[in-house]
N, C-alpha and C positions, 0 to 999 in steps of 0.2 A: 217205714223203710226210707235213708236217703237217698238222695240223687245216686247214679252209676260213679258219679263223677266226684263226690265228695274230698276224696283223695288228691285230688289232683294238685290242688293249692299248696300242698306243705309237699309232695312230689315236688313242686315248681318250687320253691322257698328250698329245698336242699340244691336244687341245680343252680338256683342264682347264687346262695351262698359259696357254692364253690368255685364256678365261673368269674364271682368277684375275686374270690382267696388268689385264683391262678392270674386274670388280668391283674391283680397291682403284682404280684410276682414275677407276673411280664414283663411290666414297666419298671420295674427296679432294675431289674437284669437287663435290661435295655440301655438304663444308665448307667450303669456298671461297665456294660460292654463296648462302650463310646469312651468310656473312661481307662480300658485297658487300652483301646486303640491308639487313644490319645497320647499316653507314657510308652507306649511302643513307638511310635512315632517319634517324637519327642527324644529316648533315646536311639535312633537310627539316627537324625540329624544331628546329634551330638556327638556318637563317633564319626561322621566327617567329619566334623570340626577338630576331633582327635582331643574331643574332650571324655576320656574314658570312665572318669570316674563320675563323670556328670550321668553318663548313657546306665553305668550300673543303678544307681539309685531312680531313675526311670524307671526301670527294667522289673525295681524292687517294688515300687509303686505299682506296676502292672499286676504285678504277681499279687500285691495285695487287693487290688480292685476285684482278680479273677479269686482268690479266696473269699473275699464275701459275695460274688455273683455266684458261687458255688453253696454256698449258704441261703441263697435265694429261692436256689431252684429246690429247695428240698419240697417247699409246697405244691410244687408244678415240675416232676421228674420227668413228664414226658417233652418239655422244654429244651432236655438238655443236648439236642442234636437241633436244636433251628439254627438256622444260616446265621444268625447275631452271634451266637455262642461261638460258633467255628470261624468265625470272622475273627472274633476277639484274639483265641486262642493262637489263630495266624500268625495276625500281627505281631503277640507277644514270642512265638517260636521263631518267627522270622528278626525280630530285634535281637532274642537270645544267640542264637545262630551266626548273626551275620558276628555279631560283637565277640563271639569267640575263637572264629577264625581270624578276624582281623588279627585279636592277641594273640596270637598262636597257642590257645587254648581247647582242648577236646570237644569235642560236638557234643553238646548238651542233648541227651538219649528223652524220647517224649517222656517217659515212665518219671525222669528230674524234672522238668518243667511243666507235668501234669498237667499234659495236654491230650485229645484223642489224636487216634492216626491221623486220621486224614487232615486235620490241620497244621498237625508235625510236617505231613508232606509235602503241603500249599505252603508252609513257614519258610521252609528250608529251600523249596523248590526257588520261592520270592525272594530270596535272600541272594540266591547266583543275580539277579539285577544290581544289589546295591555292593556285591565285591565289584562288580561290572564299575558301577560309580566310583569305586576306592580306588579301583587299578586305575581309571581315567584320571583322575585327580592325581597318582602317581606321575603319570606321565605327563601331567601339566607342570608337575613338580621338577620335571624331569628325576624323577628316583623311578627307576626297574628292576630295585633291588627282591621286590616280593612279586612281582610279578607272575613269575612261574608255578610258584609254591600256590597265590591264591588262583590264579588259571588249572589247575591240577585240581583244587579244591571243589572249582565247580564242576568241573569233569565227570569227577567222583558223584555228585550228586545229581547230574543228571544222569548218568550210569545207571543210579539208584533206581531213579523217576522210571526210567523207560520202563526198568524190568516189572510195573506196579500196573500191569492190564487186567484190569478189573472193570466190573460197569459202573459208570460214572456215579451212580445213586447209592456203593459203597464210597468211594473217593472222592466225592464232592466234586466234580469234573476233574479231576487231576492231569488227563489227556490236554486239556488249553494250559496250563501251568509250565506242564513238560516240554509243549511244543514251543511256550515261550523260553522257557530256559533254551531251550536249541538254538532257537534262533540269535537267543543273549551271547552263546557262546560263540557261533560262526561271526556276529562281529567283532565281540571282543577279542579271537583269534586273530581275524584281520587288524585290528589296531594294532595290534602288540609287534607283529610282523612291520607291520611300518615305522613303528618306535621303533623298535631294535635296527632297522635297517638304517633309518636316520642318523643312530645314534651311532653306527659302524661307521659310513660315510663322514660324519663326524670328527670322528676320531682319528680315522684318515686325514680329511684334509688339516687336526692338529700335526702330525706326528710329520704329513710334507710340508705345511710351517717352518716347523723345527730344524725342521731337514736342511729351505733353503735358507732360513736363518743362521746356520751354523758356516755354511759354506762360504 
């Protein structure tokens, strides 16, 4: 008769084998997911720059990065809600997002950019920041021509955010997201108020110009 314990070796030999399979499938999707960031990133600076078609092909890049980190995780399914994964996905919904409101293009639905909720919500949520950034560049530009339309835009999506009270360990904390969108919005409210105001006063002191010019 042998030991109690004879088993336990090739027990332990299936656990490290598969403990190894899921860590490099970790580490792959790791790189993957630094690598979606990356081209999200990447195209957000690119539309400032109002280089659009540059930001698309990032965008395309992303999308490819997150199709073979999705191929990753097939070894290690229960991967696919860690905080890297929903970082990734973020960033990518939040590049998607911002770049089709700038165009005046539909909001890209998570179910097209195959993403999960809660990172649709953090993408889109992050995204009232960088219209925040467009409108201010507007204004540096002086053009207030979109102003409105993308101020309305974030409205809408914090609207969204608020009505999402859930507990945070469905939403990924959605609640600091939302609270930063509010806060994005009260200043960006305030600027816009002071542009325009500027820009009336402005306009005024052309048109008494005119005025004593002509006399």
């Amino acid at each position: 008769m042998g030991k109690l314990t004879d088993n336990l070796e090739a027990i332990a030999d299936r656990i490290r084998r598969q403990f190894s399979e899921k860590d490099e499938a970790r580490e792959k999707a790791l790189g993957l997911s630094r690598e979606t960031i990356r081209f999200s990133s990447a195209a957000i600076r690119a539309l400032h720059r109002q280089e659009f078609d540059e930001a698309r092909e990032m965008l395309r890049k992303a999308r490819l990065s997150l199709d073979e980190l999705d191929r990753a995780l097939v070894q290690a399914p229960d991967l696919q809600f860690a905080g890297f994964i929903h970082d990734a996905e973020k960033e990518y919904a939040e590049g998607s997002a911002t770049l089709a409101l700038v165009r005046r293009e539909p909001l890209p639905d998570p179910e097209t950019l195959r993403v999960n909720y809660p990172a649709y919500l953090h993408g889109i949520g992050e995204a009232v920041g960088e219209l925040r950034r467009y409108l201010l560049d507007g204004i540096r530009r002086d053009d207030l021509s979109r102003s409105e339309e993308l101020m309305a835009a974030m409205d809408d999506i914090y609207g969204v955010l608020v009505t999402m009270d859930f507990p945070d360990g469905l939403t990924f904390g959605l609640r600091r997201t939302t609270d930063v969108a509010r806060s994005i919005l009260e200043k960006t409210r305030g600027d816009l108020t002071v542009a325009f105001e500027q820009r009336g006063l402005q306009q005024r002191m052309e048109r008494l110009e005119k005025k004593l010019d002509s006399q």
